[in-house]
N, C-alpha and C positions, 0 to 999 in steps of 0.2 A: 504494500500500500504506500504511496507515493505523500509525503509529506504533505501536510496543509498549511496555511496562514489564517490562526485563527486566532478571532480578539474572543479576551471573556468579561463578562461584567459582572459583579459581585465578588470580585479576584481577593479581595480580603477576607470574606466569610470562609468559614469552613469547606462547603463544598466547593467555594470560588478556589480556595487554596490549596485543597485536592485536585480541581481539573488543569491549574495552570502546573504542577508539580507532575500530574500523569502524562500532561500533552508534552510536556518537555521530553519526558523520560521517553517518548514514543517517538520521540524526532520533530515536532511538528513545530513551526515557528509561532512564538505566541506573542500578542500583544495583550496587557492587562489595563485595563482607564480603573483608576483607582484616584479615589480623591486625597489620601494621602499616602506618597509611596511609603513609607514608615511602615504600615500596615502590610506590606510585601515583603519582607528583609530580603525573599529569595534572591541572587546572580544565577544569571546564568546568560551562556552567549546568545541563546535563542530567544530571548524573553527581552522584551522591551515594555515598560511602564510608560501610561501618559496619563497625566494629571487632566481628570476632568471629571465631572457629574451628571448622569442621567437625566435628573431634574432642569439641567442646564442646555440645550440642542445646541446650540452651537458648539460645547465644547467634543460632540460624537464623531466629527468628521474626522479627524486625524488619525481616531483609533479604529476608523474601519477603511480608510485609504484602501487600498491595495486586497482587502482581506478577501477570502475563501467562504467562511461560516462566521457565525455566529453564536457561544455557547453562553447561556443567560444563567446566572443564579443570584439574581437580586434578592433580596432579606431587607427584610425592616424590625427593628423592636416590635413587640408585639399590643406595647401600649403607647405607641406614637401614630402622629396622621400624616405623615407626610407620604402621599400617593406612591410612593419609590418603585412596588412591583409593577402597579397600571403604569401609569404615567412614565415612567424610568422605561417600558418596553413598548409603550406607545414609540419613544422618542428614539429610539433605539432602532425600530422599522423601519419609521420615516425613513432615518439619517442611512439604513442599508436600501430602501430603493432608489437613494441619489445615487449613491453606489454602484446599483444593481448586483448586489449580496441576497440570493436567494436561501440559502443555509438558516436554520435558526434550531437550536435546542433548550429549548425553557424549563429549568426547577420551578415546578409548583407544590402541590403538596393533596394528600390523600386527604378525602373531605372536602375541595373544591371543587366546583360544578355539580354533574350527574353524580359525580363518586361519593357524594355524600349520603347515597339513598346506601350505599355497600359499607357505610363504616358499622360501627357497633353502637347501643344506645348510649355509651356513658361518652364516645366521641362526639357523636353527634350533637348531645349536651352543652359539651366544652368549644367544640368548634361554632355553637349558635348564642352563646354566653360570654366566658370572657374571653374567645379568642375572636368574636363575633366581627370585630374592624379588619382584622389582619386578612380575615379569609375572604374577605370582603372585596378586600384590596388584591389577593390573588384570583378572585371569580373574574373581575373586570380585567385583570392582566390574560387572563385565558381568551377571555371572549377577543382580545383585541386579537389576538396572536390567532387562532381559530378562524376568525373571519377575513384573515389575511390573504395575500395570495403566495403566500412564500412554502417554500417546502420545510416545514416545520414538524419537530414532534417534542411532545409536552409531558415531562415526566411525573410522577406524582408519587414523591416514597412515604411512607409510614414514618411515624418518627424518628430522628435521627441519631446517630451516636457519632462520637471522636474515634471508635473501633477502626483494627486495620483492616483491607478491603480480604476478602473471605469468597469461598468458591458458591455459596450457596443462597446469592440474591437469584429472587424468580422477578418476572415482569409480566402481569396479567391486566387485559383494561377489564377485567369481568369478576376479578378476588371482591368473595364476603367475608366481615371482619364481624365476629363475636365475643362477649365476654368483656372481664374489666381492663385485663389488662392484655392490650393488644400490642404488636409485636412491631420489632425495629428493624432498622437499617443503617450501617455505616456511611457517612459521607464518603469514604472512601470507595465504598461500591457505587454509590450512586454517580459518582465519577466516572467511575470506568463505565458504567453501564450509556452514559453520553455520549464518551468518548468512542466507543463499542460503534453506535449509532451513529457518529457522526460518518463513520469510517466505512462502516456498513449498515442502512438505513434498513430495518426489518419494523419499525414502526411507524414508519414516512406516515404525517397525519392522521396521529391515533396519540393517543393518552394513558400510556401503561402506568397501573400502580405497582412498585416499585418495593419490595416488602422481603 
């Protein structure tokens, strides 16, 4: 598989810091938009930092110059309003079809959209209570991305861990989830399972939860 040029956004966050760490390790030229590089300490010769913000359009151009794909894992605190999944991947599309960048792979999260009829009751709870703004803010990031014209797939894991990546993540758009306590997933799988797909698309416009 022939190297790509790919920028990722959310490069700070856990899974942002697992995919620019795995795409390295795979050859692939990466570019990160970080709004503070501090938040990156990673070097590497393949990897270029450019200061900029999602919330900000004019500062996206630079970091998708040139590029191949696009790999998304915006995060926002979960008791803040600043639109950062919507609006951050609204602003993020636009700025790739100046480009003409058709590629896009979006972290969202189990319990957004339809998949919220598949979690379990005490999720469901949680995700229509106190996580009630966050999901909120990733239903409208899906719809933008979903009603796009780009070749897009939209992942969706189960709760997270800092674990190392492990041979036994599944990928189903159709997993039912029961019980209280329902089950995880490493950022580090959830990486590779992007990076999987960017490389080989078996989910091209579909929504696997990720578990």
């Amino acid at each position: 598989m022939s190297a790509k040029r790919i920028v990722v956004f959310g490069a700070t966050g856990g899974t942002g810091r697992a995919l620019v760490q795995q795409a390295l390790e795979r050859g692939h030229r990466v570019t990160a938009l970080v709004r503070d590089p501090d938040g990156l300490p990673l070097q590497h010769a393949l990897l270029k930092k450019i200061v900029g913000d999602v919330l900000q359009p004019h500062t996206l151009s630079a970091a998708l110059l040139g590029q191949d794909a696009v790999l998304c894992a915006l995060g926002r605190k979960p008791f803040t309003s600043e639109p950062v999944c919507s609006l951050g991947t609204k602003n993020i599309m636009e700025a790739m079809a100046e480009q003409s960048i058709r590629s896009i792979i979006v972290e969202t999260s189990v319990g957004v959209g339809e998949s919220l009829a598949q979690c379990s009751g005490f999720q469901k709870f949680l995700f229509r209570t106190a996580l009630r703004s966050y999901f909120a803010d990733k239903a409208l990031q899906e719809e933008y991305v979903r009603h796009s014209a780009l070749d897009w797939t939209i992942v969706r894991p189960v709760a997270l861990t800092n674990g190392p990546a492990t041979d036994s993540l599944r990928a189903d758009p159709d997993v039912r989830f029961h019980g209280f306590q329902g089950p995880t997933v490493s950022r580090a799988d959830v990486a590779r399972f992007m990076l999987d797909q960017l490389e080989q698309p078996t989910f091209l416009r579909q929504c696997p939860i990720l578990y």
